[in-house]
C-alpha positions in Angstrom: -2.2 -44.6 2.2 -0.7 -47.6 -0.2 2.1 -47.4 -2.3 1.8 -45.7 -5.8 1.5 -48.9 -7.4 -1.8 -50.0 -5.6 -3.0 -46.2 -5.9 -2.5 -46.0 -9.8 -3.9 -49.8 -9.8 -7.3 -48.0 -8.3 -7.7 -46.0 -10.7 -7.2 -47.9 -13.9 -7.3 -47.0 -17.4 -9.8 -47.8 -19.5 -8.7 -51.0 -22.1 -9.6 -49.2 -25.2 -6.8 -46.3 -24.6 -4.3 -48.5 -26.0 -5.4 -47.8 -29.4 -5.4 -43.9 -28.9 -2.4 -42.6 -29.7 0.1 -42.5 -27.5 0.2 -38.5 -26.8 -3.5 -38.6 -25.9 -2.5 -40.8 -23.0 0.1 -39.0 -22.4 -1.9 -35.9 -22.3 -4.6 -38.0 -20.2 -2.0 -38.9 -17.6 -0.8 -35.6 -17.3 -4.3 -34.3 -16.4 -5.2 -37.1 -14.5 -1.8 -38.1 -11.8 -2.0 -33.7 -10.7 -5.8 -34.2 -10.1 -5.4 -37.2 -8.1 -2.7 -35.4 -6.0 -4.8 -32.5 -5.2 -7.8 -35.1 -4.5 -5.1 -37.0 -1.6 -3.3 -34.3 -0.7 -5.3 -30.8 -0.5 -4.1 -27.5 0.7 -4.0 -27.8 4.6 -6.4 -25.9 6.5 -5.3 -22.0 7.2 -4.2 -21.9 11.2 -5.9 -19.3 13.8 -3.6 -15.9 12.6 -4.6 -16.5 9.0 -7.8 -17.0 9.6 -7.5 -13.7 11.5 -6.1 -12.4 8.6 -8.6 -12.9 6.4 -11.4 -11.2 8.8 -9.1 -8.1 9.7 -8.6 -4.6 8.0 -5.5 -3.8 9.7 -3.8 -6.3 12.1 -0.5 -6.1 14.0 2.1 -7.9 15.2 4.1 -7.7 18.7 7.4 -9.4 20.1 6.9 -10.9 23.6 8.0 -8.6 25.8 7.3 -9.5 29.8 9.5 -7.0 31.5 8.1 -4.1 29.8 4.7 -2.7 31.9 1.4 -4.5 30.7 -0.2 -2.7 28.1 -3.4 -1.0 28.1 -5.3 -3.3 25.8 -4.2 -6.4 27.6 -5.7 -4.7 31.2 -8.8 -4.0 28.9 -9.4 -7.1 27.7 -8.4 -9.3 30.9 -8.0 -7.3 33.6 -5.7 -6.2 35.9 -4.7 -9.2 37.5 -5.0 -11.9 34.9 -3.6 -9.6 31.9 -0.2 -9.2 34.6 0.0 -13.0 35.1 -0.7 -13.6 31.3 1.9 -11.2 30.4 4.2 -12.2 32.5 3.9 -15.9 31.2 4.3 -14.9 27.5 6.9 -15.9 25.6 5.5 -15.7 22.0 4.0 -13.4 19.3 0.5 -11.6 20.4 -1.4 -9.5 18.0 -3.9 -6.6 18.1 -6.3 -6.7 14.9 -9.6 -4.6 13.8 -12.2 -6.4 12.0 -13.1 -4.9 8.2 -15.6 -2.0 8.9 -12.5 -0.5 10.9 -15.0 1.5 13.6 -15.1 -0.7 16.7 -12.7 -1.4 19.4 -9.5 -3.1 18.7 -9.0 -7.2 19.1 -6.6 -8.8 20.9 -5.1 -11.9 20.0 -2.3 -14.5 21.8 -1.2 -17.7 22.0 -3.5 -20.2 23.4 -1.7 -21.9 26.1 -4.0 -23.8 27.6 -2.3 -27.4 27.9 -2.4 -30.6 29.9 -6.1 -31.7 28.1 -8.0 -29.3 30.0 -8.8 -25.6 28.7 -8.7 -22.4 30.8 -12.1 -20.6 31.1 -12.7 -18.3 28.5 -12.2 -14.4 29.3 -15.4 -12.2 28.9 -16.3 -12.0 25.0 -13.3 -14.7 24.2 -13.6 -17.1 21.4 -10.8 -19.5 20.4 -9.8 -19.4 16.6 -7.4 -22.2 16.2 -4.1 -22.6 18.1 -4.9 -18.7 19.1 -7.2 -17.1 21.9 -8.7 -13.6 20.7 -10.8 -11.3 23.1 -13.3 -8.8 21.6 -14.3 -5.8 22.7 -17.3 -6.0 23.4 -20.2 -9.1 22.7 -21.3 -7.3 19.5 -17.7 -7.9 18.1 -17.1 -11.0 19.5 -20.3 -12.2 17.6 -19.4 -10.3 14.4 -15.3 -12.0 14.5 -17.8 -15.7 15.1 -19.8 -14.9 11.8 -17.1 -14.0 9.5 -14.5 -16.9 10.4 -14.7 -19.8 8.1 -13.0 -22.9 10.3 -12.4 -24.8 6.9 -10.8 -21.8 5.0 -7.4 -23.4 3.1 -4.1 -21.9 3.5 -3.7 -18.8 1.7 -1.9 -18.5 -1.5 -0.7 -14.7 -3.1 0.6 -12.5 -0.4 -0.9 -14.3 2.1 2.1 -16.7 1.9 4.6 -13.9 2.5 2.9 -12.0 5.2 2.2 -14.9 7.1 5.8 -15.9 8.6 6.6 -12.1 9.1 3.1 -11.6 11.5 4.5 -15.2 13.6 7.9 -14.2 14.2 8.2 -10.8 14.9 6.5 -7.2 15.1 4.8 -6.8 11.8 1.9 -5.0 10.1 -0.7 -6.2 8.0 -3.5 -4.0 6.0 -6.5 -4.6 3.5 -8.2 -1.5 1.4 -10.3 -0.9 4.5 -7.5 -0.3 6.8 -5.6 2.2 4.7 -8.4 4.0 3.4 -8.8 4.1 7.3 -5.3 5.6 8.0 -5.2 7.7 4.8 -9.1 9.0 4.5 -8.9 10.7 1.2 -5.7 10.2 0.2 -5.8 6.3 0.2 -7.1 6.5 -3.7 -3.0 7.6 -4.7 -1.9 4.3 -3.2 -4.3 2.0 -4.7 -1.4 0.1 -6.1 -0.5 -0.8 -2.5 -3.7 -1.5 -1.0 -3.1 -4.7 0.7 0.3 -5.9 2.1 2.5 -6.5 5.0 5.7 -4.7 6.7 8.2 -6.5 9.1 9.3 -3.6 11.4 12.4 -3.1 13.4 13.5 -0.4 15.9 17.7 0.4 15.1 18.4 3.2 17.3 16.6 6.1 16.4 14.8 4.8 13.5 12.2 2.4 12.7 12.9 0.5 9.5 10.4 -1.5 7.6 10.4 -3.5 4.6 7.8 -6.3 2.8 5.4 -6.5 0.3 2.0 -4.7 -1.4 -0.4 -5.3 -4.1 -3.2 -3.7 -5.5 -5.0 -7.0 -5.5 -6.9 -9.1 -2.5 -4.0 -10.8 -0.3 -5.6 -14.1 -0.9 -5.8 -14.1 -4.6 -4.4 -15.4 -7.5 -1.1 -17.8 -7.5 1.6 -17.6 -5.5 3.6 -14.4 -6.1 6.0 -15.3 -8.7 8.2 -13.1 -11.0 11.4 -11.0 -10.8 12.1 -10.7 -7.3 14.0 -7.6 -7.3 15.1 -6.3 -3.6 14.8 -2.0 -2.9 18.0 -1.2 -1.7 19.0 1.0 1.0 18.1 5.2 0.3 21.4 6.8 -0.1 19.6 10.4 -0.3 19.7 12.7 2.1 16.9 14.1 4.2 14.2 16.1 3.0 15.3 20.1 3.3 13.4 22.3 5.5 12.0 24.1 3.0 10.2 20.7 1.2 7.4 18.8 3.0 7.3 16.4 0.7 9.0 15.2 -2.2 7.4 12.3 -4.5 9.1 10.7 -7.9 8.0 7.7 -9.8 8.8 6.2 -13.1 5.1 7.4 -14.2 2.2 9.4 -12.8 0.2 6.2 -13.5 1.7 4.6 -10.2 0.3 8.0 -8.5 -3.1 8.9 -10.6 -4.4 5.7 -11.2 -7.0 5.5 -8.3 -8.7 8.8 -8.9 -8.0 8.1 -12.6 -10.4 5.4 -12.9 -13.3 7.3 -10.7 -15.6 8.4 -13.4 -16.3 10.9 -11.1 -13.1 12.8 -11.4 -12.6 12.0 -15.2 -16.0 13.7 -15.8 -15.2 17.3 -13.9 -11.5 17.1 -15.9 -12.9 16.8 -19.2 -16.2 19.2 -18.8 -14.2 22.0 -16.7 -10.4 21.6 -17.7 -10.5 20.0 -21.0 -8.4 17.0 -20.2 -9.9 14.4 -21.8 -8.9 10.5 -22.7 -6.1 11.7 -24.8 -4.9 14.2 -22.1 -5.0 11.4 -19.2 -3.4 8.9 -20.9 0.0 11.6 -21.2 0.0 12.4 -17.6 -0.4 8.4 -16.7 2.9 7.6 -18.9 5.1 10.5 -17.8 7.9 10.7 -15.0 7.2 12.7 -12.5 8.4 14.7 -9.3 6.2 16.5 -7.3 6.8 18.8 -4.0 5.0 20.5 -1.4 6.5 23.8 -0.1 5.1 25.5 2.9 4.2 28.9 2.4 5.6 31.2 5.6 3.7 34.1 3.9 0.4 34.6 1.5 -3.1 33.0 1.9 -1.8 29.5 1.3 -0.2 27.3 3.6 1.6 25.3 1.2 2.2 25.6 -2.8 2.4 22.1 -5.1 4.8 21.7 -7.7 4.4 18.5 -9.8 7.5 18.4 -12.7 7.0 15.8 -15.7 9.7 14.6 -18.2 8.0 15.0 -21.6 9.8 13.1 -24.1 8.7 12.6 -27.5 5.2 13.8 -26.2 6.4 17.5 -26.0 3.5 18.7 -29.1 0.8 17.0 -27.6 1.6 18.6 -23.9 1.6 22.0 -25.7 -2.1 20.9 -27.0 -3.3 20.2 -23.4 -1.8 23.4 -22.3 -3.5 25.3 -24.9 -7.2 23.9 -23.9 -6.2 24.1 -20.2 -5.7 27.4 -20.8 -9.0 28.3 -22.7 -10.8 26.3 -19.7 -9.1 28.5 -17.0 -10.1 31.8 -18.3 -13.4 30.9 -19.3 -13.6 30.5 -15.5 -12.8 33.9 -14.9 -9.2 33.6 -14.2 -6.4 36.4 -15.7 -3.1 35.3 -16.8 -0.9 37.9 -15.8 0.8 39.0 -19.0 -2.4 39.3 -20.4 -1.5 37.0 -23.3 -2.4 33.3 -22.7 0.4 30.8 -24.1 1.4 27.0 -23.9 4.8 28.6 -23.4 4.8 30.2 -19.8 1.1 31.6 -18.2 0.8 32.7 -14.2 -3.5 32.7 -13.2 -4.0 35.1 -11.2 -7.8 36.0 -9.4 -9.6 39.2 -9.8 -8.3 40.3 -6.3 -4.9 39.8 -7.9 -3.8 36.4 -6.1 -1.5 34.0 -7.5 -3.5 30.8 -7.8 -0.9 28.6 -10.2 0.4 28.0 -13.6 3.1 26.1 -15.4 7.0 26.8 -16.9 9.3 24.9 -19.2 12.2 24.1 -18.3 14.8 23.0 -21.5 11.6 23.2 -23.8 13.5 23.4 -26.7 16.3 21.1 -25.7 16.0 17.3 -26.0 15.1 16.3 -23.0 11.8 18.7 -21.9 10.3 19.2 -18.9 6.8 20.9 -17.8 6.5 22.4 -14.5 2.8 22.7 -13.3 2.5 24.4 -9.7 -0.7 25.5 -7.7 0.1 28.7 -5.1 2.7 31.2 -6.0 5.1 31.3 -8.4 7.9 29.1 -7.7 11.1 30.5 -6.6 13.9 28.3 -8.4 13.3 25.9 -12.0 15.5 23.1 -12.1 15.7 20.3 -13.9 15.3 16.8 -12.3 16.8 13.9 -13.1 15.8 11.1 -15.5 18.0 8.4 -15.5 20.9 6.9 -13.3 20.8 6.6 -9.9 18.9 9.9 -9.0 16.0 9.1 -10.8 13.3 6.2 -9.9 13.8 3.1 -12.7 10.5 1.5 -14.1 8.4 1.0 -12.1 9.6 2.6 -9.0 8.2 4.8 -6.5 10.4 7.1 -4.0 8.9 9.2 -1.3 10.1 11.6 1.1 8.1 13.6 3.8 8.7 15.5 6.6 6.0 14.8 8.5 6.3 16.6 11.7 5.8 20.1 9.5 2.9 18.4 7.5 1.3 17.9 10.9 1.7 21.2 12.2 0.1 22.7 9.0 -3.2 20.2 10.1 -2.0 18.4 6.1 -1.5 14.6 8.0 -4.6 12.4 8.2 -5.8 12.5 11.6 -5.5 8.9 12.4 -2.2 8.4 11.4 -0.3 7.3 14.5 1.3 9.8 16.9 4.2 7.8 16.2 4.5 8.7 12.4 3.2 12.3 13.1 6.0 13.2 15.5 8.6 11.9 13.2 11.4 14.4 11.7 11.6 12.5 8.3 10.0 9.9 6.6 11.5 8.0 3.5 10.1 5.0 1.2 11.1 3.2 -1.9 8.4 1.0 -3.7 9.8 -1.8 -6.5 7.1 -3.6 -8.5 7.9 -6.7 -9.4 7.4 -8.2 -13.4 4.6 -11.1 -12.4 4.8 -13.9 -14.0 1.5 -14.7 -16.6 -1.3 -14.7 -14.4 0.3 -13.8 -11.1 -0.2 -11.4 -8.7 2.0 -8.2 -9.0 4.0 -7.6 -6.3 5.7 -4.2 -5.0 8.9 -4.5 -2.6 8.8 -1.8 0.0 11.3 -0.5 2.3 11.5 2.6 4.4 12.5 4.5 7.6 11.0 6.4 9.9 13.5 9.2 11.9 12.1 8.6 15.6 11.8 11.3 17.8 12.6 11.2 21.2 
């Protein structure tokens, strides 16, 4: 390549820039010697699993595991006979991946072995994508996977440089938009701020533990993820009660409203039937928040919602929403049950005489207020929660519980959530977002456990 001196001696300066002053050339050379560098040395190439990575909506990662029976896909995709041999010869990562409409069958993915200068034959609808041999369901896929590769893609920058090493060395998950909204169906919108990321899993005796990383923006995007790294530590809370499905707090209901916030097609019905307009969204997006789901052993609902929000300072405009909310809910024919509509306490009630929801303070006139909004019947206890310390979530923070066992047997889980996750006794997460640095991706730190059943 030469030594600096004969590389700078190429590309010599022109003789006039001795009369500029010297903080132009300074400037020049500044602008110049990082251009040259990129121009030598580029980004290398991305290997086989990011390349992968970049096709797939949802991709995962697996330990090598030989003594355990061959799995299912592997017998698929090679056969009886060679998927036994194969798996018996493995000693490294494999990975199962489905490409970004999220319909067909899944991939399979493992180390290329193939040595000694001559290749083994390709397995029906194989394809070799780097260092890695992947086998497609069917020839449809494997032609689809051939399309969408790009062989001269770079290495990936953004998250793409932290979910790489946990997909190599161990079992892992990675996701795009596509693959939640696949998991989640309709409720993928409340965790837009986590559509893309990556989880390094672990199995520690009867729970599965997970922690990594999740944006809101493409994996591939932007710089590389700079900012306050700040690490979620380990829940100290107890498990969810048996009479809570789910409990949900954040520092602001912006971290949970903000993808059906910015669907015009949500704002519009809010404003036109419920009177909350611009004004009204933008105090639900900056308030604390808990909410619960209760199940409901008795009535015509399964379940009743209860979403709490800390107030603040914004205590008169709340009691303006509630006033207009109110307004809006009997112009649809519903009956508040004291027969006197107020910002203050109101229970709706239908003609038939059902509890349908309503809202309660709780310290209204004290200094720290809190509004209690609930959908189903009247809840049975009103209690403060907590703001600040270490009960409540800091900024930008995001706790979850779930019992998701009991959501299941209600039919209230996505139905292709793994049987895994839908078995489980209790469910707890902790998001972190990190303070980017100007013009790099935010990042959120997740970690979370999953109570195994056996």
């Amino acid at each position: 390549m030469g030594r600096p001196s004969d590389l700078l001696r190429r590309f010599a300066l022109p003789r006039f820039l001795p009369r500029l002053p010297l903080t132009t050339a300074t400037l020049l050379l500044l602008l110049v010697l990082p251009s040259l560098a990129l121009w030598r040395w580029p980004r290398p190439r991305a290997q086989g699993l990011e390349q992968l990575m970049a096709v797939s909506s949802l991709l995962q990662s697996f330990q090598a595991s030989p003594d355990r029976p061959v799995p299912a896909l592997w017998r698929e995709r090679f056969g009886d006979v060679r998927a036994t041999r194969l798996w018996r010869e493995q000693r490294r990562t494999w990975w199962q991946f489905w490409g970004p409409h999220t319909d067909g069958g899944a991939y399979l993915a493992v180390q290329d072995i193939s040595g000694g200068g001559t290749r083994r034959p390709l397995p029906a609808h194989g394809l070799r994508v780097g260092n890695l041999l992947v086998v497609a369901p069917d020839p449809l896929s494997r032609r689809l996977l051939q399309d969408q590769l790009q062989p001269d893609q770079r290495a990936g920058r953004g998250l793409f440089s932290a979910c790489l090493p946990r997909l190599e060395n161990g079992q892992g998950v990675f996701w795009t938009a596509s693959g939640l909204g696949a998991l989640l169906g309709p409720l993928a919108p409340l965790l837009e701020a986590y559509q893309e990321g990556c989880l390094s899993l672990s199995l520690e005796a009867s729970e599965l533990r997970w922690r990594g990383e999740a944006s809101d923006r493409s994996a591939s995007a932007g710089p590389v993820v700079s900012g306050r790294s700040q690490e979620v530590t380990p829940s100290s809370r107890p498990p969810l009660p048996a009479d809570l499905l789910l409990e949900l707090q954040g520092s602001s209901l912006e971290q949970l409203f903000r993808g059906l916030l910015s669907r015009q097609l949500i704002r519009d019905p809010l404003a036109a039937r419920y009177g909350i307009d611009t004004r009204g969204l933008a105090l639900l997006r900056r308030s604390p928040f808990r909410l619960r789901l209760q199940p409901q052993v008795r009535g015509p609902f399964q379940a009743s919602l209860e979403l709490q929000v800390a107030v603040g300072p914004d205590r008169p405009a709340w009691r303006q929403l509630l006033v207009g909310l109110a307004r809006s809910l009997q112009a649809q024919g519903l009956q508040e049950a004291s027969g006197t509509v107020s910002y203050q306490a109101a229970t709706w009630r239908r003609e038939d005489d059902v509890v349908l929801g309503g809202w309660r303070w709780i310290g209204e006139r004290g200094p720290t207020p809190q509004l209690l909004l609930f959908l189903g019947p009247l809840p049975t206890r009103f209690q403060a929660m907590p703001t600040a310390g270490e009960q409540a979530p800091a900024s930008g923070e995001l706790w979850l519980r779930v019992r998701p066992r009991g959501l299941d047997q209600l039919g209230l889980l996505p139905e292709p959530l793994p049987e895994l996750v839908r078995r489980a006794e209790q469910l707890s997460m902790e998001a972190a977002r990190d303070q980017p640095a100007a013009g790099a991706v935010g990042i959120s730190r997740l970690r979370g456990r999953l109570q195994v059943s056996r």
